[in-house]
TIVO-2410 file (N, C-alpha, C; in nm, 3 decimals):
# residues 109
REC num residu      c1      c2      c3 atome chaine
REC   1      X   2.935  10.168 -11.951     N      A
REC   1      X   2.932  10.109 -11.820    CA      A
REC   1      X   3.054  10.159 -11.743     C      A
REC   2      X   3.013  10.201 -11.628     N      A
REC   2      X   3.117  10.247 -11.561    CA      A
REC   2      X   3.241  10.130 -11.461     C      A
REC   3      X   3.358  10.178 -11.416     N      A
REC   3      X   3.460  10.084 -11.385    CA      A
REC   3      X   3.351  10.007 -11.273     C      A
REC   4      X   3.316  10.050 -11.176     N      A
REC   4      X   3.208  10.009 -11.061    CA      A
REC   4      X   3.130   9.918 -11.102     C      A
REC   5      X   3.047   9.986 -11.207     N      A
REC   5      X   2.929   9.879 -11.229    CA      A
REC   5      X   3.047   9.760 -11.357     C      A
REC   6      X   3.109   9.769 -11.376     N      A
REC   6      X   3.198   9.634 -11.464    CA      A
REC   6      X   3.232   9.509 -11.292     C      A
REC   7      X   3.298   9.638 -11.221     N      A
REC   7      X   3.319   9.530 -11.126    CA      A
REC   7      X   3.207   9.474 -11.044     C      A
REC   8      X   3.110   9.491 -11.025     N      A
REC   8      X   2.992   9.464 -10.979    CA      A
REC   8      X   2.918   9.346 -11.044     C      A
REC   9      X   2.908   9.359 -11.237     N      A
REC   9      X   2.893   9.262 -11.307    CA      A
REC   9      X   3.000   9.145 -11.259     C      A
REC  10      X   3.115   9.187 -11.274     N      A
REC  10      X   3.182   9.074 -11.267    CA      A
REC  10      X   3.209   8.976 -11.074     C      A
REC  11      X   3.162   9.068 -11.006     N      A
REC  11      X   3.109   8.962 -10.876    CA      A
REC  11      X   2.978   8.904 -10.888     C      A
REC  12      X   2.880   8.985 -10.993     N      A
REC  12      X   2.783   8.888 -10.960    CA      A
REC  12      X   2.805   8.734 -11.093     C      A
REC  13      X   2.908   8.756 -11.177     N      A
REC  13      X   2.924   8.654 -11.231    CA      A
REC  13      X   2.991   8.523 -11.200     C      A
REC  14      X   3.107   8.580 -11.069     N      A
REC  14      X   3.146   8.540 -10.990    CA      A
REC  14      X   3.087   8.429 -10.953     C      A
REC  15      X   3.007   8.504 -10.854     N      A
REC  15      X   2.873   8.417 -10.760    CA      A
REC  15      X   2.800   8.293 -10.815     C      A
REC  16      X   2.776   8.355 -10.923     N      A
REC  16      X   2.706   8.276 -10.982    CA      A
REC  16      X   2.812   8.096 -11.061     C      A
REC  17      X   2.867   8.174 -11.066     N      A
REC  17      X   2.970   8.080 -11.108    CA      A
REC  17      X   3.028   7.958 -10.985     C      A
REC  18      X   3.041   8.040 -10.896     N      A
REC  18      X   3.018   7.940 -10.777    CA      A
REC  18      X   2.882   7.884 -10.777     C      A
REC  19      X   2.760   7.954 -10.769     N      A
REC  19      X   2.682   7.838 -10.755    CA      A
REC  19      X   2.662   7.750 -10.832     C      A
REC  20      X   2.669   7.730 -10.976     N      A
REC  20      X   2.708   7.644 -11.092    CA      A
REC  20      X   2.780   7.564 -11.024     C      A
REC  21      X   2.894   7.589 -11.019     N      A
REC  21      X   2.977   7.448 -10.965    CA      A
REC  21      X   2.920   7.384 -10.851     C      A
REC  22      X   2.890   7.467 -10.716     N      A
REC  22      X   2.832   7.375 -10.623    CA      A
REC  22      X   2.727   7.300 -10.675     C      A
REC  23      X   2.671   7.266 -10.783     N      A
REC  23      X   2.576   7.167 -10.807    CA      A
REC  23      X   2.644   7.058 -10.908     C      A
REC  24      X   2.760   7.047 -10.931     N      A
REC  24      X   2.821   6.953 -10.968    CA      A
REC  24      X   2.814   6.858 -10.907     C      A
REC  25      X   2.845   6.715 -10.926     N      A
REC  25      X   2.876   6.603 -10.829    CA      A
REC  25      X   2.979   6.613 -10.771     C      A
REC  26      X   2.990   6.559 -10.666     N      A
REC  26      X   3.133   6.572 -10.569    CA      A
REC  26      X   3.250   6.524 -10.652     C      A
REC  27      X   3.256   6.409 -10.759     N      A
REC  27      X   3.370   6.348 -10.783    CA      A
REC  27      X   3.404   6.497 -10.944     C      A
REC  28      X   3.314   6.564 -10.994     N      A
REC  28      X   3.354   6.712 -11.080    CA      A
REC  28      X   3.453   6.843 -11.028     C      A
REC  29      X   3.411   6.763 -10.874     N      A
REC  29      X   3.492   6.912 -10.796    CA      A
REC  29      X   3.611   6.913 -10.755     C      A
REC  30      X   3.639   6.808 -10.757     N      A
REC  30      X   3.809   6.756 -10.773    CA      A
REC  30      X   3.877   6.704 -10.652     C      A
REC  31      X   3.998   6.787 -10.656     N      A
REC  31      X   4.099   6.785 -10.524    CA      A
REC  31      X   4.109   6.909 -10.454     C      A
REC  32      X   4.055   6.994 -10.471     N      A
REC  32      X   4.034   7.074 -10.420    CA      A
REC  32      X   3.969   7.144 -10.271     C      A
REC  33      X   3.957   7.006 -10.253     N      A
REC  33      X   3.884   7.015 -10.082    CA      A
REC  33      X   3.967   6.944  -9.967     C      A
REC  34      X   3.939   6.997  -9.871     N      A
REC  34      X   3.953   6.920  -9.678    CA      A
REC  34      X   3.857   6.944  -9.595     C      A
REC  35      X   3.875   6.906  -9.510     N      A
REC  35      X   3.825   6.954  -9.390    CA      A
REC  35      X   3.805   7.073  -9.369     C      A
REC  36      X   3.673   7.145  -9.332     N      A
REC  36      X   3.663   7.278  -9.321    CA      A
REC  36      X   3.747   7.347  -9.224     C      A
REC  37      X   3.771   7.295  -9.139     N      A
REC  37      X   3.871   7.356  -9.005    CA      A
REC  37      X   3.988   7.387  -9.096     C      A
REC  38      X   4.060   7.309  -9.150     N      A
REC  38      X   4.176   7.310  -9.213    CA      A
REC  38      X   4.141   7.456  -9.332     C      A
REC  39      X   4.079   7.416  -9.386     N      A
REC  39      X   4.043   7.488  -9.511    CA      A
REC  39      X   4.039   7.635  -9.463     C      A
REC  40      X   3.965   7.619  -9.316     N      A
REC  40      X   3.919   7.772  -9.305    CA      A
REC  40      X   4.076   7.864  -9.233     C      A
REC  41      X   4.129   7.757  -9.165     N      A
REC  41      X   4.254   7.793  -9.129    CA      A
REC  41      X   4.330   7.833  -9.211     C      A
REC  42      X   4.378   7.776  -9.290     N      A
REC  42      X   4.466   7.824  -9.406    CA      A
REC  42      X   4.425   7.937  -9.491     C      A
REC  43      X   4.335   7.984  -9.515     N      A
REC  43      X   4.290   8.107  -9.577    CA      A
REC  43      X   4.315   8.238  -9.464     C      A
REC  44      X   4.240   8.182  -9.285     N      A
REC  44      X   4.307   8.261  -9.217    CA      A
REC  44      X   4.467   8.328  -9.208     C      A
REC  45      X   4.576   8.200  -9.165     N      A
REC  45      X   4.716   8.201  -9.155    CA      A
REC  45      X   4.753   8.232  -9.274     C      A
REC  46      X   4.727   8.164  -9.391     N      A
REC  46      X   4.821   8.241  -9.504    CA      A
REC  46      X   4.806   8.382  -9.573     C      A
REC  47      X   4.655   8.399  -9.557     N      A
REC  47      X   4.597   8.513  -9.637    CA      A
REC  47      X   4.515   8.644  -9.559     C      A
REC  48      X   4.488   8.619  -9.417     N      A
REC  48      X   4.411   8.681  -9.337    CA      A
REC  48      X   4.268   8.737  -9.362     C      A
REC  49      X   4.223   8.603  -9.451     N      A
REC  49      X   4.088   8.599  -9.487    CA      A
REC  49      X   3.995   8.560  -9.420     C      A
REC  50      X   3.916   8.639  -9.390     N      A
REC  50      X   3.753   8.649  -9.283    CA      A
REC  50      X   3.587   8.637  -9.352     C      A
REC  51      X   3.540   8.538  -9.312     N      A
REC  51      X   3.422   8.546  -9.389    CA      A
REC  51      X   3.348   8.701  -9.382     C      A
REC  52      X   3.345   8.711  -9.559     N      A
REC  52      X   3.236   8.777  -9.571    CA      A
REC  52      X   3.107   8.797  -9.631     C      A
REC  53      X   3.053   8.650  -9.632     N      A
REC  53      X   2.923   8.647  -9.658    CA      A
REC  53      X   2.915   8.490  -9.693     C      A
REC  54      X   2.722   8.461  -9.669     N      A
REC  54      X   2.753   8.352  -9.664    CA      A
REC  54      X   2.615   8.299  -9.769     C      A
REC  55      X   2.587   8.175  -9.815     N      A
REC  55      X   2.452   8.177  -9.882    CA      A
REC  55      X   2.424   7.990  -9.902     C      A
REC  56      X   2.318   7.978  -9.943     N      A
REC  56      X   2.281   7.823  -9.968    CA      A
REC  56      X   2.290   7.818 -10.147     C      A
REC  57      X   2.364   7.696 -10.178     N      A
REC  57      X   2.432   7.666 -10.319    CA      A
REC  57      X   2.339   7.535 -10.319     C      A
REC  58      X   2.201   7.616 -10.414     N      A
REC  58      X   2.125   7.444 -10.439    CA      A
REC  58      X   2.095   7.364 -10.338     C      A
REC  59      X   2.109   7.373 -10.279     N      A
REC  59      X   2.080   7.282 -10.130    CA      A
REC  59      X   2.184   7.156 -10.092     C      A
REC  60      X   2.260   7.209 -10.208     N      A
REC  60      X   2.347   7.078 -10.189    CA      A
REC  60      X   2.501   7.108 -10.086     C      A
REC  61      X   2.492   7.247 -10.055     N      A
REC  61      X   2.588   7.289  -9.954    CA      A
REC  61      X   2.595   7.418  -9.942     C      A
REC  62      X   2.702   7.510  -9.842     N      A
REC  62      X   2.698   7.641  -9.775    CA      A
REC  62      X   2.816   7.676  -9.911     C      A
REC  63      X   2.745   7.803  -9.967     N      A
REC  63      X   2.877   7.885  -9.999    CA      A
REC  63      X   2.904   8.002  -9.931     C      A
REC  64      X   3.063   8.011  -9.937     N      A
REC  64      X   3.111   8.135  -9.820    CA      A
REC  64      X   3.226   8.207  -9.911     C      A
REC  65      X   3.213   8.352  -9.881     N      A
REC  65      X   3.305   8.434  -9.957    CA      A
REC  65      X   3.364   8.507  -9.843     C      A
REC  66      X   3.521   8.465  -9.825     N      A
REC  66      X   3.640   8.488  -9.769    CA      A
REC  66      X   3.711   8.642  -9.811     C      A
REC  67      X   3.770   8.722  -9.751     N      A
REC  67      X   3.839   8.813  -9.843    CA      A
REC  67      X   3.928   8.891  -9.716     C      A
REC  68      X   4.019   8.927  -9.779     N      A
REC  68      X   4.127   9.025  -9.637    CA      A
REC  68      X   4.119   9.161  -9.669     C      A
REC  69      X   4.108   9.245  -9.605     N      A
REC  69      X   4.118   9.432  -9.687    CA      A
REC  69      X   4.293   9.418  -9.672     C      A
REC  70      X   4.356   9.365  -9.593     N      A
REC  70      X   4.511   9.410  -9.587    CA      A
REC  70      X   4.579   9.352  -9.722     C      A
REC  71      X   4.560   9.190  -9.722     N      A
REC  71      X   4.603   9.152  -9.872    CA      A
REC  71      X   4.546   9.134  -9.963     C      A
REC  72      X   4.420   9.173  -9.996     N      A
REC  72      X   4.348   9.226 -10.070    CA      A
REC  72      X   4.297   9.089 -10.168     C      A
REC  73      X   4.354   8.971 -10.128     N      A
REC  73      X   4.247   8.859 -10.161    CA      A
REC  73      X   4.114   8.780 -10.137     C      A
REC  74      X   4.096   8.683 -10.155     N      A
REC  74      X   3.942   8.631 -10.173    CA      A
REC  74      X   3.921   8.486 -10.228     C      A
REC  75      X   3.837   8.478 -10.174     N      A
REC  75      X   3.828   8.313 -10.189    CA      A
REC  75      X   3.681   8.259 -10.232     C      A
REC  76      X   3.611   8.204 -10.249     N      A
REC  76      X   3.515   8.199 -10.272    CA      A
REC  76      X   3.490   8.017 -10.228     C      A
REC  77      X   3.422   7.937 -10.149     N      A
REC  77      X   3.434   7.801 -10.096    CA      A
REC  77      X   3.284   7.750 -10.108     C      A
REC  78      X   3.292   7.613 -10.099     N      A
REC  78      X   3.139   7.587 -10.100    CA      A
REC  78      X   3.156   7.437 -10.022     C      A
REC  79      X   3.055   7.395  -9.905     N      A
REC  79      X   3.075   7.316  -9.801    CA      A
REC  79      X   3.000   7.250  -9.806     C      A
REC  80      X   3.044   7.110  -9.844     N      A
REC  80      X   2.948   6.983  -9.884    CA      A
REC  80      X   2.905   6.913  -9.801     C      A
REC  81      X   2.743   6.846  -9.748     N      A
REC  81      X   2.692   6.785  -9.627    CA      A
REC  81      X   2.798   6.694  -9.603     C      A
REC  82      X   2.844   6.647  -9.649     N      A
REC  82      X   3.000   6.560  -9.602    CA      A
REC  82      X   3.071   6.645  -9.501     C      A
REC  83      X   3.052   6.775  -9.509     N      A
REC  83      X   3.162   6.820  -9.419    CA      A
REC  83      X   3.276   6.869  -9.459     C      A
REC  84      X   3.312   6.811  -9.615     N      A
REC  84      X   3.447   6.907  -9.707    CA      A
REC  84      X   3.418   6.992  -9.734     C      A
REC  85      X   3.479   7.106  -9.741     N      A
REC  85      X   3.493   7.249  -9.790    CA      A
REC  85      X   3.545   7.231  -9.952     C      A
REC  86      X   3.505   7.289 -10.026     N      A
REC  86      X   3.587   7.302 -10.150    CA      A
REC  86      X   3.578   7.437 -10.181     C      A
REC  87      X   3.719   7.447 -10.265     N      A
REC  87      X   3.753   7.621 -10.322    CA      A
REC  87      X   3.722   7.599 -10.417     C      A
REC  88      X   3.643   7.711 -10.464     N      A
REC  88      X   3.564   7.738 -10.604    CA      A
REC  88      X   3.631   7.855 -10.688     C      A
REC  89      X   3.675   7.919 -10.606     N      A
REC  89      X   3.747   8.072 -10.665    CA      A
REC  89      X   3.809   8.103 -10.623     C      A
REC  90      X   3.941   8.235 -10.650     N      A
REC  90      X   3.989   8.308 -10.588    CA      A
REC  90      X   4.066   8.426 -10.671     C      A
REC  91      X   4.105   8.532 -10.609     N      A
REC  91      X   4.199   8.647 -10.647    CA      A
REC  91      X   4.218   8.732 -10.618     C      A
REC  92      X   4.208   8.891 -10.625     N      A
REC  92      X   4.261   8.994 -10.583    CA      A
REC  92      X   4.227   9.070 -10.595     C      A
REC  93      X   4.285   9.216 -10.544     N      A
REC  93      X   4.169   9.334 -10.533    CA      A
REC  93      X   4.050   9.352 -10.504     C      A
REC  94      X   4.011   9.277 -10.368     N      A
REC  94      X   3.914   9.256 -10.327    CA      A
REC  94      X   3.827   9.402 -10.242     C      A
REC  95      X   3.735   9.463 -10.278     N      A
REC  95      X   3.662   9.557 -10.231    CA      A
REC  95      X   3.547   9.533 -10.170     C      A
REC  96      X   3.491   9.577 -10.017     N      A
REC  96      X   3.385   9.537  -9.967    CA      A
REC  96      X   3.305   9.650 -10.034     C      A
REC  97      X   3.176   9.609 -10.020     N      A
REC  97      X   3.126   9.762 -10.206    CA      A
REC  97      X   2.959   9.667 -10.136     C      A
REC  98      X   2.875   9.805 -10.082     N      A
REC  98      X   2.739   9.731 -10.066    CA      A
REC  98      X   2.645   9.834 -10.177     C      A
REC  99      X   2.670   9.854 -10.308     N      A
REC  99      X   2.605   9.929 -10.420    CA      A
REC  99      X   2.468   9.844 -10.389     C      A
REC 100      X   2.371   9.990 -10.428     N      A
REC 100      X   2.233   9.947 -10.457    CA      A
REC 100      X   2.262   9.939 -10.629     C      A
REC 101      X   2.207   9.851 -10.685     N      A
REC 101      X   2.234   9.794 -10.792    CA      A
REC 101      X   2.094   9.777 -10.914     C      A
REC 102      X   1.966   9.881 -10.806     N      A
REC 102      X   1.829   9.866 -10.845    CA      A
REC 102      X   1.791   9.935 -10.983     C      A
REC 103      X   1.886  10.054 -11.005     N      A
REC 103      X   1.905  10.147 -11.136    CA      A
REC 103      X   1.961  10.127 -11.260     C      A
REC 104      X   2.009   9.924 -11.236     N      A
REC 104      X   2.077   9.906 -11.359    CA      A
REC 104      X   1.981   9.826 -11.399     C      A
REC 105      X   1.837   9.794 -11.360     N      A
REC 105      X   1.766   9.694 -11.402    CA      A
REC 105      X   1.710   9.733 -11.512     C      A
REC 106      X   1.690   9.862 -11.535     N      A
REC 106      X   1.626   9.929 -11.694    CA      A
REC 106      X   1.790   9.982 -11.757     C      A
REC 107      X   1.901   9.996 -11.736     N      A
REC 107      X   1.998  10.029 -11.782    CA      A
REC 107      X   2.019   9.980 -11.980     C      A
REC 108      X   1.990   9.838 -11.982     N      A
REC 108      X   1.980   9.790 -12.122    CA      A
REC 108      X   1.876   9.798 -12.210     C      A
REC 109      X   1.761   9.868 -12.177     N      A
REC 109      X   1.613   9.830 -12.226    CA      A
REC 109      X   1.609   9.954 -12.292     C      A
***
């Protein structure tokens, strides 16, 4: 497996991993949340993180993946009909990467 397709596995495990948690109950997800304004601010001002992409987590809220090309972090959040934002993930070396990914589906077989 090449470095690409490792990192590719490991965003879509990512993802997935966020959506796992967004189907937790609210009181599993901790302290980890505010107000989305706040939430989204602070990823702006501290980190100069911009949404980049967005999806439905179970129906039970919005997940959104944050990331900066300058500081090269990432966030990964998921936004509960309440209106709290919670952080689900985060880290570094973040690459925007739109791989067609259709050639690894027979790759193991």
């Amino acid at each position: 497996m090449t470095k690409t397709q490792k990192l590719n596995c490991s965003l879509f495990a990512l993802v997935s991993f966020a959506l796992l948690l967004a189907s937790l109950p609210a009181a599993a997800r901790g302290q980890n949340c505010g107000a989305r304004g706040a939430v989204i601010e602070r990823l702006s001002s501290h980190f100069g993180e911009t949404r980049r992409g967005i999806g439905l987590a179970r129906q039970t809220g919005v997940m959104e993946v944050f990331a900066s090309d300058t500081t090269g972090t990432w966030t990964i959040t998921v936004t509960l009909p309440d209106g709290r934002t919670c952080l689900v993930a985060s880290g570094q070396a973040w690459e925007d990467r739109m791989d067609d990914l259709s050639h690894l589906a027979d790759a193991d077989t």
